[in-house]
Structure formats: structure tokens, C-alpha cells
ChimeraX commands (.cxc) that place a marker at each C-alpha (Angstrom):
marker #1 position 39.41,-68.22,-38.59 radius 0.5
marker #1 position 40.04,-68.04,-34.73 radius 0.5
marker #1 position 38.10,-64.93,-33.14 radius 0.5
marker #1 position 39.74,-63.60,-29.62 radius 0.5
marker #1 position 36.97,-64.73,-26.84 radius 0.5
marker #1 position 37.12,-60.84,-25.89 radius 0.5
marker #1 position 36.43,-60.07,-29.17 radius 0.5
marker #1 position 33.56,-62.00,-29.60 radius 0.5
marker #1 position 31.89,-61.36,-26.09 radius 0.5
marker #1 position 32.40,-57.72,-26.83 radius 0.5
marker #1 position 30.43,-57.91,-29.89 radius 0.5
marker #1 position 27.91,-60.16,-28.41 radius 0.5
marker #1 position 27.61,-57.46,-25.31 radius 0.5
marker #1 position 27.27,-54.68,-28.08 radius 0.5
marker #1 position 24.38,-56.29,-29.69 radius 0.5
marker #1 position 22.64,-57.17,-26.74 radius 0.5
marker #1 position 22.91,-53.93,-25.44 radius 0.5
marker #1 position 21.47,-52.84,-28.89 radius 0.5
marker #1 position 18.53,-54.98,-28.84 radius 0.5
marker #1 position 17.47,-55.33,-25.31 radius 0.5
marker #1 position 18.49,-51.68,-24.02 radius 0.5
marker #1 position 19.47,-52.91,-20.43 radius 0.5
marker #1 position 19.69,-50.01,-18.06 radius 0.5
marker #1 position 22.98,-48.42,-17.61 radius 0.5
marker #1 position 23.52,-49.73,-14.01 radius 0.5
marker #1 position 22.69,-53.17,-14.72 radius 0.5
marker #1 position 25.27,-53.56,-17.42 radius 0.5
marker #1 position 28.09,-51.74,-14.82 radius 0.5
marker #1 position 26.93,-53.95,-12.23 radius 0.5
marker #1 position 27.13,-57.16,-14.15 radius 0.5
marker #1 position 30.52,-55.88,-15.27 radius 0.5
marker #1 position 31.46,-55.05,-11.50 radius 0.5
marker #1 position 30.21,-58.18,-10.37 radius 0.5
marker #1 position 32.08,-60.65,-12.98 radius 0.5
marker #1 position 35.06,-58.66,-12.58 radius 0.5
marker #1 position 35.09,-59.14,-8.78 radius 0.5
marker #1 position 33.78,-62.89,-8.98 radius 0.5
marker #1 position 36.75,-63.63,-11.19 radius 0.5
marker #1 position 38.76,-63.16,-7.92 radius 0.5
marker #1 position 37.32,-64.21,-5.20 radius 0.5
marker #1 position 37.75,-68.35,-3.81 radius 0.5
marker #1 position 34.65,-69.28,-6.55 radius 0.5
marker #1 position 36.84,-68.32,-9.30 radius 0.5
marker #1 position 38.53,-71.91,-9.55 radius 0.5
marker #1 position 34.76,-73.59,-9.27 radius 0.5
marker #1 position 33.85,-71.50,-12.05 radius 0.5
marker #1 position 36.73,-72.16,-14.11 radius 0.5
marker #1 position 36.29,-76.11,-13.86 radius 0.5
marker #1 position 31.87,-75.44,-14.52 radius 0.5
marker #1 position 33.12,-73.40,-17.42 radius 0.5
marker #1 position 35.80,-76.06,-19.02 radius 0.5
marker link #1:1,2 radius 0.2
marker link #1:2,3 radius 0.2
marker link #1:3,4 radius 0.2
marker link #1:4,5 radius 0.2
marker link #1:5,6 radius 0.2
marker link #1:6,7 radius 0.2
marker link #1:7,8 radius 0.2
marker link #1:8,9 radius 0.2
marker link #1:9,10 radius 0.2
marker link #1:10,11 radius 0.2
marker link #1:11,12 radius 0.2
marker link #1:12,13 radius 0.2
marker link #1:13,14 radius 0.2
marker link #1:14,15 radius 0.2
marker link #1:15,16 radius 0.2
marker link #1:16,17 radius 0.2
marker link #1:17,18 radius 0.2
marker link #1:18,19 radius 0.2
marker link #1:19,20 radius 0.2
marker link #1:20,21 radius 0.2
marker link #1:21,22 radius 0.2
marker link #1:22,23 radius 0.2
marker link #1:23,24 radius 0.2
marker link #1:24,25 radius 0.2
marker link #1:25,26 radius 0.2
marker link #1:26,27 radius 0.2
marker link #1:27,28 radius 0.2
marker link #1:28,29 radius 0.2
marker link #1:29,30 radius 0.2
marker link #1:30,31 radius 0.2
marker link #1:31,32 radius 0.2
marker link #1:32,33 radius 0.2
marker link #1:33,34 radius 0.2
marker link #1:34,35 radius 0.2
marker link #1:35,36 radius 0.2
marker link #1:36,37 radius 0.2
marker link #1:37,38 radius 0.2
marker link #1:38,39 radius 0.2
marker link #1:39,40 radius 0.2
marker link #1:40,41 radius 0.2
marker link #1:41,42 radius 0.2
marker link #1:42,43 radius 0.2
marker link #1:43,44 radius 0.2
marker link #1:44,45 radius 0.2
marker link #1:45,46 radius 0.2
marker link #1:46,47 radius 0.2
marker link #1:47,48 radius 0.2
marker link #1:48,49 radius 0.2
marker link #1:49,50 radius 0.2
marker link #1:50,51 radius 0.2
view
């Protein structure tokens, strides 16, 4: 069975929003924050770390 990697982060994100009950403007600004990482110049370094 092959599970989309949004998929699964989504439900992993959903559970640990569930269990640990972040506040609400941590989880926007870790979602902010990825979102803009993803295009800055570190985005290649990240890709190879990741990989």
C-alpha cells in the first residue's frame, strides 16, 4: 500500500495536534515558516539532509 507523504504528515499533524494541544500560533507559524523555508537558498541543503 503506498500512502501520499501529504497524506500521512497530515494525519500525523492531526494527531499531534490532538494529543499535545500546541497553541494556535505555533502550529501557523511552523506552517509559515516551512512554507517560506521551502523557498529560500536553504531549500536545496535541506533537500540533500532530507534524501
Amino acid at each position: 500500500m503506498s500512502v501520499p507523504l501529504w497524506f500521512f504528515l497530515a494525519c500525523v499533524g492531526w494527531v499531534g495536534i490532538k494529543l499535545v494541544r500546541p497553541p494556535l500560533w505555533l502550529v501557523a507559524v511552523l506552517l509559515l515558516g516551512g512554507y517560506l523555508l521551502a523557498d529560500s537558498l536553504f531549500a536545496p541543503a535541506i533537500d540533500t539532509a532530507t534524501k
